[in-house]
C-alpha positions as CSV (number, residue, x, y, z in Angstrom):
1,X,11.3,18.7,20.9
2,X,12.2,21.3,18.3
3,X,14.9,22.0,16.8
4,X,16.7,25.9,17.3
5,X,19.9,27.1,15.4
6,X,21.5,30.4,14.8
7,X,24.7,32.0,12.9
8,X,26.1,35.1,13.2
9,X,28.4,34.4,9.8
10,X,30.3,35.6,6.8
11,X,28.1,34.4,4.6
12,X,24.8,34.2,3.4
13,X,23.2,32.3,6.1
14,X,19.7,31.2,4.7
15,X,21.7,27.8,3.1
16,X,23.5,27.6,6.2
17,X,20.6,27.6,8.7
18,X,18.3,25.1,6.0
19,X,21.7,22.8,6.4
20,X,21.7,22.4,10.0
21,X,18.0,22.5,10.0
22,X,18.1,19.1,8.4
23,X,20.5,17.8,11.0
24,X,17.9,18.7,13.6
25,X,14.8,18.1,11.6
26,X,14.3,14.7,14.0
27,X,13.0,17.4,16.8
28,X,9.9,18.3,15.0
29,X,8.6,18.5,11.5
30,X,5.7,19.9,11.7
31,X,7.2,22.9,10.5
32,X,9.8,25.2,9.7
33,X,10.8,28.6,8.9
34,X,14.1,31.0,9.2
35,X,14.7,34.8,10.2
36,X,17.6,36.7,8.8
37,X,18.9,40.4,8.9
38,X,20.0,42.3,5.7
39,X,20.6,45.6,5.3
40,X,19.7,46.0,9.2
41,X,15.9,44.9,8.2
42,X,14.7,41.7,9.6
43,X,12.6,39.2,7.4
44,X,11.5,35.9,7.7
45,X,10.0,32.7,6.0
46,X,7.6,29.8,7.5
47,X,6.2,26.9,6.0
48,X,4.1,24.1,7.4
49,X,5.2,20.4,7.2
50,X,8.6,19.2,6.7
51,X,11.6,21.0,5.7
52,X,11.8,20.4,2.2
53,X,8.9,22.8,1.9
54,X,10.5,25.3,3.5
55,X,13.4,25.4,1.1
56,X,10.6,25.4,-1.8
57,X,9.7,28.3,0.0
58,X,13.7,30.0,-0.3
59,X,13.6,29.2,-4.3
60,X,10.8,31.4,-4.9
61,X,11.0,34.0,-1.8
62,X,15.0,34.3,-1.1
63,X,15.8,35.4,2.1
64,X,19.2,37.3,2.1
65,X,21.6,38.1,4.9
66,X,24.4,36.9,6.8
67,X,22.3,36.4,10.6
68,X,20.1,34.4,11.2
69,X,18.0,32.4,13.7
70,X,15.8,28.7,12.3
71,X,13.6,26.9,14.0
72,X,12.0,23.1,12.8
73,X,8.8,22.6,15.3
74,X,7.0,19.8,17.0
75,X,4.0,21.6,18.3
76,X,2.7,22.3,21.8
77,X,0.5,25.1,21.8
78,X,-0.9,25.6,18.4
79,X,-2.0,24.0,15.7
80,X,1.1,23.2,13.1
81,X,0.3,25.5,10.5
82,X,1.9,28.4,9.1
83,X,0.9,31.3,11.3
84,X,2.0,29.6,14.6
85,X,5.3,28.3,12.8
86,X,8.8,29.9,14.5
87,X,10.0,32.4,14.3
88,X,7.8,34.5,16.0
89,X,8.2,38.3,15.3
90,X,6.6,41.3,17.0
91,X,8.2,44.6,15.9
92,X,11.9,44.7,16.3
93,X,12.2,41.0,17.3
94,X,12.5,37.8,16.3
95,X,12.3,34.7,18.3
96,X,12.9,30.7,18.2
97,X,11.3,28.4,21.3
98,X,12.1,25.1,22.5
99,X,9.5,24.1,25.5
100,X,6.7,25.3,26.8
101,X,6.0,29.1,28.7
102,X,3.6,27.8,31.2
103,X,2.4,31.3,32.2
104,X,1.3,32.7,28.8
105,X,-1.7,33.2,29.5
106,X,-1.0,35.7,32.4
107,X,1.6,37.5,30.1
108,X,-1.2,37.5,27.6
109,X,-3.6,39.1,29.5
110,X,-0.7,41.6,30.7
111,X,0.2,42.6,27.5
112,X,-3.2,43.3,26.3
113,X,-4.3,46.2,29.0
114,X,-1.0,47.7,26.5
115,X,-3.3,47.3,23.7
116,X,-1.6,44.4,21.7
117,X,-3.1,41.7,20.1
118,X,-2.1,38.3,19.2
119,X,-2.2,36.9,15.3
120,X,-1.2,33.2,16.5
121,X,-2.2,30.3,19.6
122,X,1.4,30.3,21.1
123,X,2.9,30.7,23.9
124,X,6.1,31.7,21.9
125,X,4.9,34.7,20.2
126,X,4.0,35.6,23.7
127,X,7.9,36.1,24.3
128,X,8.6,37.9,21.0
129,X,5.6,40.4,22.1
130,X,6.7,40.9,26.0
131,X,10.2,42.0,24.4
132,X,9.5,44.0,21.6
133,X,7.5,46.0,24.2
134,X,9.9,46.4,26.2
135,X,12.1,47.7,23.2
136,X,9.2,50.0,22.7
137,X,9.6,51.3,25.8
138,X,13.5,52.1,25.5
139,X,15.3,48.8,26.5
140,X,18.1,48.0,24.8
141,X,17.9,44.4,23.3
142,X,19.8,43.1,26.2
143,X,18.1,44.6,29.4
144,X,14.7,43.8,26.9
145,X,15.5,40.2,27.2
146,X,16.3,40.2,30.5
147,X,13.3,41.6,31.5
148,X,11.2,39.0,29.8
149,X,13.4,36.4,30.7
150,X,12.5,37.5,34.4
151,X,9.0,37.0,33.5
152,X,9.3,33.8,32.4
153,X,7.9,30.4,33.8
154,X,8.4,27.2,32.3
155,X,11.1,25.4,30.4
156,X,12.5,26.8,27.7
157,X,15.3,27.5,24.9
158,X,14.9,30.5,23.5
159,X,16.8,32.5,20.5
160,X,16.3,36.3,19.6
161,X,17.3,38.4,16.6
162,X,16.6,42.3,16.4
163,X,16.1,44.5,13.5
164,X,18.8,46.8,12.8
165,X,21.3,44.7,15.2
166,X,23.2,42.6,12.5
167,X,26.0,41.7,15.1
168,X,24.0,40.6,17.8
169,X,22.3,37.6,18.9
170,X,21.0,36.6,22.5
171,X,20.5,32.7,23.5
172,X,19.0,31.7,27.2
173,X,17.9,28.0,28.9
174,X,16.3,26.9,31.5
175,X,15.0,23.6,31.4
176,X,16.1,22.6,27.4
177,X,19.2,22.2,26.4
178,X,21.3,24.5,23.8
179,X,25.0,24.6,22.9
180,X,27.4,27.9,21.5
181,X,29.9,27.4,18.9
182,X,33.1,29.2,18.2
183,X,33.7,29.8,14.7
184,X,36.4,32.0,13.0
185,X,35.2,35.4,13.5
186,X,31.8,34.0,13.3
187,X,29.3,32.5,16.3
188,X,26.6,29.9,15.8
189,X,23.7,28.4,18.7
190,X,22.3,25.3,18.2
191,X,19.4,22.6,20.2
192,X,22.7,20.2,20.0
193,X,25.9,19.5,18.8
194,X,24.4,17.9,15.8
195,X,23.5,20.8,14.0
196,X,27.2,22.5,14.6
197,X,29.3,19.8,13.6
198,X,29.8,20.8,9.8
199,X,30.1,24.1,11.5
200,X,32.4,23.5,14.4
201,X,33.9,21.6,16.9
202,X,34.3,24.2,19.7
203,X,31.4,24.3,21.7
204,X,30.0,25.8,25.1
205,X,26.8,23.9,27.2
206,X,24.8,26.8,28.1
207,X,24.0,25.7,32.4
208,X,20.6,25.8,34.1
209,X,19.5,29.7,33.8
210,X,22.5,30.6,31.3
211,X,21.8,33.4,29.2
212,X,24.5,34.1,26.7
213,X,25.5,37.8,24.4
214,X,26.7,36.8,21.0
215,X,28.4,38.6,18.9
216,X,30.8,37.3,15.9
217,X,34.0,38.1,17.8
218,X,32.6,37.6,21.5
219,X,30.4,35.6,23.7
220,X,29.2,37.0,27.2
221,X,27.5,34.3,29.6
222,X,25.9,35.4,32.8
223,X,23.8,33.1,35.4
224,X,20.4,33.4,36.4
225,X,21.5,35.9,39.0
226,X,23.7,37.8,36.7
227,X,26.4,37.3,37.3
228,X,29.3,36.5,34.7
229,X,30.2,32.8,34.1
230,X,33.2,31.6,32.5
231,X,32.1,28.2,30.6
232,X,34.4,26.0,29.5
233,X,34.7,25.6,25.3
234,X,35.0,21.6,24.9
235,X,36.3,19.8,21.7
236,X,33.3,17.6,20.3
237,X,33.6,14.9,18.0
238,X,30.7,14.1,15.5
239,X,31.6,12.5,12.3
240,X,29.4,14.2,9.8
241,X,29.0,11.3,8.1
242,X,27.3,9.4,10.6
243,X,24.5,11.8,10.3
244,X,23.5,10.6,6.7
245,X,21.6,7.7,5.6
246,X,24.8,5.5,3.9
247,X,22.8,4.8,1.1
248,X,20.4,3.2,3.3
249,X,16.3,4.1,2.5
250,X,15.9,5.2,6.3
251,X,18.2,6.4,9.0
252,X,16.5,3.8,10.9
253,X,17.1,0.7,9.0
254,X,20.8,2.3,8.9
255,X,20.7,2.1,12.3
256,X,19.6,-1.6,12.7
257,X,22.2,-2.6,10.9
258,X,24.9,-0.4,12.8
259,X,24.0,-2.4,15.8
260,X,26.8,-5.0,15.9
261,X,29.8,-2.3,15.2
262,X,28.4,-0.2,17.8
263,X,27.7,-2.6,20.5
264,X,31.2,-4.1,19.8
265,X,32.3,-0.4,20.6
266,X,30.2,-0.1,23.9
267,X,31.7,-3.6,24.9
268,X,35.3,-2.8,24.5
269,X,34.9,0.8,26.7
270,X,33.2,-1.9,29.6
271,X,34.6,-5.2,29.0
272,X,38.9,-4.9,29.2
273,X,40.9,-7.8,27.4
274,X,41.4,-9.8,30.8
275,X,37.3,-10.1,31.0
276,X,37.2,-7.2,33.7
277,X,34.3,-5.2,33.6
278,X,35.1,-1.7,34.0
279,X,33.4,1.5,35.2
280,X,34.4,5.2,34.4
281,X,35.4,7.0,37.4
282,X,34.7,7.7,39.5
283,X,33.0,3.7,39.7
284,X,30.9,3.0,42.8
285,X,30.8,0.9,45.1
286,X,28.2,-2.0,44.6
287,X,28.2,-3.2,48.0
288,X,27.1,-0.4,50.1
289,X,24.0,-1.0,47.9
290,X,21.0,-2.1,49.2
291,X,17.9,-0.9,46.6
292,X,18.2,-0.1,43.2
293,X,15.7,2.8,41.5
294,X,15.3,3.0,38.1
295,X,13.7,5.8,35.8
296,X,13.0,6.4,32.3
297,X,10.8,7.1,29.7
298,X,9.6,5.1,26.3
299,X,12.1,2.5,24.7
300,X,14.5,3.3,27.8
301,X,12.0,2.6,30.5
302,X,12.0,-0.9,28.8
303,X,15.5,-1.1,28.5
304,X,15.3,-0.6,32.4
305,X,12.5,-3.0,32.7
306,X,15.0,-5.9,31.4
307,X,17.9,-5.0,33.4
308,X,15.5,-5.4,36.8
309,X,15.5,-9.4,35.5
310,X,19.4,-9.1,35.5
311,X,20.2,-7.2,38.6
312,X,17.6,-8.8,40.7
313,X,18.6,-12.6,39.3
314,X,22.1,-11.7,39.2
315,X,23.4,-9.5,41.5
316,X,20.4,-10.1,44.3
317,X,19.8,-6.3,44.5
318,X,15.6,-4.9,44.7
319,X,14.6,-2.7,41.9
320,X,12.1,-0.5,41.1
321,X,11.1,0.8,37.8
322,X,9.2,3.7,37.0
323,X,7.8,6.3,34.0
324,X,9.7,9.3,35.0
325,X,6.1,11.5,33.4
326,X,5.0,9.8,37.3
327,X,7.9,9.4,39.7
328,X,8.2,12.7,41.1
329,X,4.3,13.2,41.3
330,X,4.1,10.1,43.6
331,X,6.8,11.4,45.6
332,X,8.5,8.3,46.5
333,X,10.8,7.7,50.0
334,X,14.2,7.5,49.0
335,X,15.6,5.3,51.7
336,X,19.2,5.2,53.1
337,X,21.5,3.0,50.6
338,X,19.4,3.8,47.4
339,X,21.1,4.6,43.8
340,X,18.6,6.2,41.5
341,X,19.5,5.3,37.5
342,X,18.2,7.1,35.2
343,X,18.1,6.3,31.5
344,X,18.1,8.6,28.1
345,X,19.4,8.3,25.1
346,X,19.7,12.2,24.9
347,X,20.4,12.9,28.0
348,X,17.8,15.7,28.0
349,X,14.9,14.1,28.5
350,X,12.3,16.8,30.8
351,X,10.6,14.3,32.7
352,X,14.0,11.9,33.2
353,X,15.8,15.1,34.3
354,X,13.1,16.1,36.7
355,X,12.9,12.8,38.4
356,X,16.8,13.3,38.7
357,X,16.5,16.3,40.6
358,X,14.1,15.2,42.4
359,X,16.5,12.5,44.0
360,X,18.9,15.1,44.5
361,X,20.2,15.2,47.9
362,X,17.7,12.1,48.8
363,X,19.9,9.2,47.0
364,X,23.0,8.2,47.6
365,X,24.2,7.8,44.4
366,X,23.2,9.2,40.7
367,X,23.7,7.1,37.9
368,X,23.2,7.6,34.1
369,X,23.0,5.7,31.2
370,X,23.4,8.1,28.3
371,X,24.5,8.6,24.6
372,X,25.3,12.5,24.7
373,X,28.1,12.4,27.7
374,X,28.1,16.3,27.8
375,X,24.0,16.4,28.5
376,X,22.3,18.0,31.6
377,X,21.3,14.3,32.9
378,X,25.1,13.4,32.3
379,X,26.3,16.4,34.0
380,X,23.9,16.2,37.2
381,X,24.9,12.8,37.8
382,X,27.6,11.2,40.3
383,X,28.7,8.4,37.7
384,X,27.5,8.8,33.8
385,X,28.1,6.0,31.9
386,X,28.0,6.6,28.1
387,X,26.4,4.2,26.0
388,X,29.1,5.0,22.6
389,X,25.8,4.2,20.0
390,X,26.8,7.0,18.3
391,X,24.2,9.6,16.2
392,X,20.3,7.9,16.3
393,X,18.7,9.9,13.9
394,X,15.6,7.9,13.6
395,X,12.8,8.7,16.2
396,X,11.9,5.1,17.1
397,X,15.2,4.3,19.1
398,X,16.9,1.3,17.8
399,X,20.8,1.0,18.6
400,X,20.0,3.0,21.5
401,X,18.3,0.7,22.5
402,X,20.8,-2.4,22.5
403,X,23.6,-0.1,23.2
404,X,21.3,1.0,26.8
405,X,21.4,-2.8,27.5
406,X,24.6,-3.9,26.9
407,X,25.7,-1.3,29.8
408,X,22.9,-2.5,31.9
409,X,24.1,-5.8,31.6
410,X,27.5,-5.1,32.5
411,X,26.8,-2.8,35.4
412,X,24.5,-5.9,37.1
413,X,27.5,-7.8,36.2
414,X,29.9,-5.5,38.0
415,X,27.4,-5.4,40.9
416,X,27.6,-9.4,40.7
417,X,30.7,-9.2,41.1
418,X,31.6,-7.2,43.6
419,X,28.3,-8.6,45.9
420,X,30.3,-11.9,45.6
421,X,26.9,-13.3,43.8
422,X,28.6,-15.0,41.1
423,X,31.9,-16.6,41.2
424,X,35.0,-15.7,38.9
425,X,34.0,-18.2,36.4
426,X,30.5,-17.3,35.8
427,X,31.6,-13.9,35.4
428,X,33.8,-15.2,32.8
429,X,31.1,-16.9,31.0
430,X,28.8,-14.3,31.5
431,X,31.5,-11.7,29.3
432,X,32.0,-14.4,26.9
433,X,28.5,-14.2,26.0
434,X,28.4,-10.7,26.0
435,X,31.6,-10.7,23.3
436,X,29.7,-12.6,20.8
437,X,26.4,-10.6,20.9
438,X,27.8,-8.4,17.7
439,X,27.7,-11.5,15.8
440,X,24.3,-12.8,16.8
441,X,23.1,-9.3,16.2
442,X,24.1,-10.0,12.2
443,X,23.1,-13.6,12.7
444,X,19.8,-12.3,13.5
445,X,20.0,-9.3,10.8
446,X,20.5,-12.1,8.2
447,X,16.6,-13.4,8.8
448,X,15.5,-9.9,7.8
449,X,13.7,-11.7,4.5
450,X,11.7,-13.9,7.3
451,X,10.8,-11.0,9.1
452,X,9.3,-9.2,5.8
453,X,7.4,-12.2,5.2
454,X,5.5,-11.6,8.9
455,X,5.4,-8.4,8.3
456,X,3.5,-7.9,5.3
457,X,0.7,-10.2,6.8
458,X,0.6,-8.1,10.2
459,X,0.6,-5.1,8.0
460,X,-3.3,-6.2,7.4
461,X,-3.9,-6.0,11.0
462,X,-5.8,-3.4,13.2
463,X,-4.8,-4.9,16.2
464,X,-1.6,-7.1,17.3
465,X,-1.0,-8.3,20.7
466,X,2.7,-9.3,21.6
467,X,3.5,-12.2,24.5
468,X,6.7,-12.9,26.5
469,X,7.9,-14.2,29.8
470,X,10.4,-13.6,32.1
471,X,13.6,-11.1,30.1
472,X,11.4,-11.8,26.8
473,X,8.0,-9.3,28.4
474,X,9.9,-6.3,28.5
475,X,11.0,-7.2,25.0
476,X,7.0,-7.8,24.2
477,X,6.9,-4.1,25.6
478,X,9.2,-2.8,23.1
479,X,8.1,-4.9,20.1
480,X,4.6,-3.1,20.4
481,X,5.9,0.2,21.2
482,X,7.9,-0.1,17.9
483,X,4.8,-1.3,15.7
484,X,2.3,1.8,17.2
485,X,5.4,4.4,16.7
486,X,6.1,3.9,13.2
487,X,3.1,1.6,11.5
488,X,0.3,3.3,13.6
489,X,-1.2,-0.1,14.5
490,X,-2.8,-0.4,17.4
491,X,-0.1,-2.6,19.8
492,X,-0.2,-4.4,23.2
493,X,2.0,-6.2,25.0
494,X,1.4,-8.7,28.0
495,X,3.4,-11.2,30.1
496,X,2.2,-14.2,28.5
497,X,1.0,-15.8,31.6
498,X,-1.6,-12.6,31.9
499,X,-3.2,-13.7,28.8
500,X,-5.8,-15.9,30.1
501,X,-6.5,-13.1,33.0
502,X,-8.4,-10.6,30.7
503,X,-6.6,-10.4,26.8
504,X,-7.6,-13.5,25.7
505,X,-10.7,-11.9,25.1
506,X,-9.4,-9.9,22.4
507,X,-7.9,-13.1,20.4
508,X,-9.3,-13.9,17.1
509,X,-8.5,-14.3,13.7
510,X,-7.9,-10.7,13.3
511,X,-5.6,-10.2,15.7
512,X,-2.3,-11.4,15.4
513,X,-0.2,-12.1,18.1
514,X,3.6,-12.4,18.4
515,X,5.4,-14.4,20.7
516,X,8.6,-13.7,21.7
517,X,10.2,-17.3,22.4
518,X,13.6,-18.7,22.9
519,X,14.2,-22.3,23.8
520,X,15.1,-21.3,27.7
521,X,13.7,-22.4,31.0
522,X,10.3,-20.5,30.4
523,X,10.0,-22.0,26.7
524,X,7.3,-24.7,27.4
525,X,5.2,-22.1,29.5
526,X,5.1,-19.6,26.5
527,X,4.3,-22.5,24.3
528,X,1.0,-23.6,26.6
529,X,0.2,-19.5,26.5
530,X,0.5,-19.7,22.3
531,X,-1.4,-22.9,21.7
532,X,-4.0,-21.1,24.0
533,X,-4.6,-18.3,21.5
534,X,-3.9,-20.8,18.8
535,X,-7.2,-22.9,19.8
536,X,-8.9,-19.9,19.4
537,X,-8.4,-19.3,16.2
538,X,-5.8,-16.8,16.9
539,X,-2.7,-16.1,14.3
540,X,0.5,-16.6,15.9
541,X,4.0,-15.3,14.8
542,X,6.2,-17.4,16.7
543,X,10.0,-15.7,17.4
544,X,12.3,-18.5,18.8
545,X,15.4,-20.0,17.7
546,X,15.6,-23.6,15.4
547,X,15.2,-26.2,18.8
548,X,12.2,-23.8,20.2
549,X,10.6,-23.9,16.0
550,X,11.0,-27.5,15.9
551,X,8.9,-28.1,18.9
552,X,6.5,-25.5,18.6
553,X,6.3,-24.3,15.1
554,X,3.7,-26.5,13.7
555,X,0.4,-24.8,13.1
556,X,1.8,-20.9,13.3
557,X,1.0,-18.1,11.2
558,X,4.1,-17.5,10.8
559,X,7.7,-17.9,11.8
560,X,11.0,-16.2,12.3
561,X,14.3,-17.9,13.0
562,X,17.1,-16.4,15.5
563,X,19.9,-17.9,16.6
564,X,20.6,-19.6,19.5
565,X,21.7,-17.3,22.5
566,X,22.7,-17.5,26.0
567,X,19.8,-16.5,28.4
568,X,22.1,-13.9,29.5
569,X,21.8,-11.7,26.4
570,X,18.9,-13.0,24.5
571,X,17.1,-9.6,25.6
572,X,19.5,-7.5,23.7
573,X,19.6,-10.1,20.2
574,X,15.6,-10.3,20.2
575,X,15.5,-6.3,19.8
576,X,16.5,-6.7,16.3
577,X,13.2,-8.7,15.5
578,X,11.3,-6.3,17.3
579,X,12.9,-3.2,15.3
580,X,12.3,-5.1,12.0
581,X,9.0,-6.3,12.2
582,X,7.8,-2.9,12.7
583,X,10.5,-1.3,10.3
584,X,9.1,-4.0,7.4
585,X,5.1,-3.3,8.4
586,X,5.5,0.4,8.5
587,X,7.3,0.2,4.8
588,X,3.9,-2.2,3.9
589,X,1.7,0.7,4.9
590,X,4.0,3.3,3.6
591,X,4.1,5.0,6.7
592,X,7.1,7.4,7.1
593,X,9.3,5.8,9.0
594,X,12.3,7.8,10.5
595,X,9.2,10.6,11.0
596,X,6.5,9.1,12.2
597,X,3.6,11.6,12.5
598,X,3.2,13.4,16.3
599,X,6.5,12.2,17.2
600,X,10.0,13.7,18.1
601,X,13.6,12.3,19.1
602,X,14.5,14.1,21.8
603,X,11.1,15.0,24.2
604,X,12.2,18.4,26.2
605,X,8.8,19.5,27.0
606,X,7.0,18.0,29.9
């Protein structure tokens, strides 16, 4: 969740920190403000809602200086208004918070029998008070911060500023992730690399417990112990441009249609020339295997969802699936030959990375699937496998998404393999299919007018119920999630053999219901399920290619055309109707889509 950045520059920094704030403004937007020193005097401005009122803000209130500390919130404790917007100050400090201090209340209560009082329903200003205190009390700003970082319990990211300290700036984690950058004689902090890039490309992960002394011409890093730590400066690579909308309305219809260049990327890091699927090292070895976990959360759990079909069908391995918000609370046996997988797209999520832990020293392997190779999840895991989607700016995950199953794919295929479970050639025509999913991805693109069409009628809706069987349920799964992210209609998704169990009750001519159908083996099942709701008046928007129309078309609401795919891969083709559908209806009820209300990208906070 939110979105931290901080310069200590050469320049007048209040443009610079609004800049990057914009590159991070997919955290939070529920509001925004910046702290700067000038003159040794430290002054801020906040403004609720997005950041554009925020800059409205700069035109008529300036804010000079060249240091400076921002902050773009997605709220936890505290309403999102103006008074609990970051940064926080109390005295001599300013602060910006990423996470969630889950003893404030005890800090709270401390500080009081001090005689201070609290102008705002955060945690964070909680911090902001606890070290200004101990400022008051004739800390410097370092051993102030380390005192209340002592304090502490939670997960957090946390930036401080001090008045009269125009060279200095202090950055700790523990639990969220935040990143350094080395600039010429200047020094920047940042949630992620994102907001650096235009910046620079050297840049420091802060570890588990880091807290870091900045200066323009230094950095100083010590453990949570104290002790000094040498981390290494790595050489990103972010093309700035890919972090605009390419004259696109929305990053996330820019993202749609990125989906066949950057899946053709992800295929030709895992698929070699000779039709070899291969592994970054160090690999692992697929048949000491004998139980597969997998754990995730939102659009990723469904991504792991459809890769249980594939390594279950193909490579013969068990899998379970899980919500990593309820993994660890279950605490389940991790029995001999078990890999845990876990799945993010920014390799931060709290929960994933919690469940990961949690299998430390109980699995026998760690895998990821990531998109940010340099993340905690990445780092904490035996074998990372990178998903190459590039920057996903909008919140509802879309080339992520594709990207997360074309790795999937391949790693049940490499597990096939090496299991003997499929022989050379199917192996072969199990790549070939994979090869020719960037095209069927702009096939499928191309019936974007078809899918307006059904969307402006689902628009009307209150209610819309989505149906698939076998790889096509999880897809159900992430065609509602998509609808209720960004169009705020109220979504469901069932296996399409449920329906007559319970949700058939909810089928009239009000409530739509999407059926996600290609002409495979489970075709004519799906079809009983849809004239079922059909006979009930129900309004059906039939998905499925020109053999599966033909011979179940008549009588539908509505219909969208894809084209003909192998069963292999039809999971990762029939994500694009599920992105536009909702893209199309949320543009119907002018809905914002790339910041949907109550929603962030990256979800830090438990």
């Amino acid at each position: 969740m939110c979105g931290i950045v901080g310069v200590l520059g050469t320049n007048e920094v209040a443009p610079i920190l609004v800049e990057a704030l914009k590159r991070l403004e997919y955290r939070g937007y529920d509001s925004a403000g910046i702290a700067t020193i000038n003159d040794g005097t430290l002054d801020r401005r906040r403004a609720i809602g997005k950041l554009v009122n925020l800059g409205d803000r700069l035109v008529h209130a300036p804010l000079a200086g060249k240091s400076g500390i921002g902050h773009t919130r997605w709220a936890t404790h505290g309403a999102p208004n103006e008074n609990n917007a970051h940064p926080h100050k109390s005295g001599k400090v300013a602060v910006v918070h990423n996470g969630i201090i889950e003893n404030f209340r005890e800090l709270r209560e401390e500080l009081a029998t001090h005689g201070l009082e609290f102008t705002t329903d955060t945690d964070t200003e909680t911090v902001a008070m606890l070290t200004d205190y101990f400022v008051s009390q004739g800390a410097t700003p370092i051993e102030a911060v380390n005192k209340t970082l002592a304090k502490l319990d939670g997960a957090f990211a946390l930036a401080f500023l001090f008045d009269g300290e125009q060279d200095l700036m202090i950055a700790a984690r523990k639990g969220s992730p935040l990143a350094i950058g080395h600039g010429d004689g200047e020094m920047y902090i940042g949630s992620d690399a994102i907001a650096l890039a235009p910046m620079t490309n050297r840049v420091t992960y802060l570890e588990e417990g880091d807290c870091a002394v900045l200066t323009r011409t230094s950095l100083e890093i010590r453990d949570q112990n104290g002790e000094l730590k040498n981390r290494a400066v790595k050489t990103i690579e972010i093309d700035s441009s890919r972090v605009d909308k390419a004259g696109y309305k929305h990053f996330m219809a820019k993202e749609i249609a990125e989906q066949p260049t950057v899946l053709g990327n992800t295929l030709s890091h895992y698929v070699s020339s000779e039709g070899e699927i291969n592994l970054p090292e160090p690999g692992i070895d697929f048949t000491k295997i004998e139980r597969l976990t997998m754990v995730a959360c939102g659009t990723a759990y469904y991504a792991c969802m459809t890769a249980k079909y594939w390594f279950e069908q193909i490579a013969r391995i068990p899998v379970e699936i899980d919500v990593a918000s309820e993994f660890r609370y279950r605490e389940p046996p991790i029995t001999k030959g078990t890999v845990a997988l876990f799945v993010s797209q920014s390799g931060e999520t709290a929960d994933t990375l919690a469940a990961l832990r949690y299998c430390e020293g109980k699995a026998d392997k760690i895998l990821s699937v990531v998109n940010v190779p340099e993340s905690s999840i990445a780092r904490e895991s035996d074998l990372a496998l990178p998903i190459f989607a590039g920057v996903e700016v909008g919140v509802a995950s879309t080339k992520a998404f594709t990207c997360q199953l074309t790795v999937l794919l391949s790693l049940a295929l490499k597990a096939a393999s090496d299991r003997g479970e499929i022989t050379p050639e199917q192996l072969a025509d199990h790549v070939a299919s994979m090869r020719n999913v960037p095209a069927l991805i702009n096939a499928a693109i191309d019936q974007d007018a078809q899918m307006q069409s059904a969307a402006r009628k689902i628009s009307e809706a209150r209610d819309v119920l989505f149906l698939g069987r076998g790889v096509m349920y999880p897809l159900a799964h992430e065609g509602a999630l998509k609808l209720k992210e960004i169009s705020y209609i109220h979504a469901e998704a069932y296996a399409s053999g449920e329906l007559k169990h319970g949700p058939i009750a909810l089928v009239d001519k009000h409530v739509p219901v999407v059926v996600m159908a290609p002409r495979d083996p489970l075709f004519d099942k799906s079809v009983s399920n849809m004239q079922e709701v059909m006979a009930r008046k129900g309004k059906v928007v039939l998905i499925s290619d020109a053999q599966g129309l033909k011979e179940a078309g008549e009588g539908t609401w509505a219909t969208v055309e894809m084209p003909t795919v192998p069963d292999v891969v039809a999971p990762i083709v029939y994500a694009v109707p599920a992105q536009l559908l909702a893209y199309h209806t949320a543009l119907a009820k002018g809905t914002d889509v790339d910041q949907p209300r109550n929603l962030a990208k990256s979800v830090t906070v438990e």
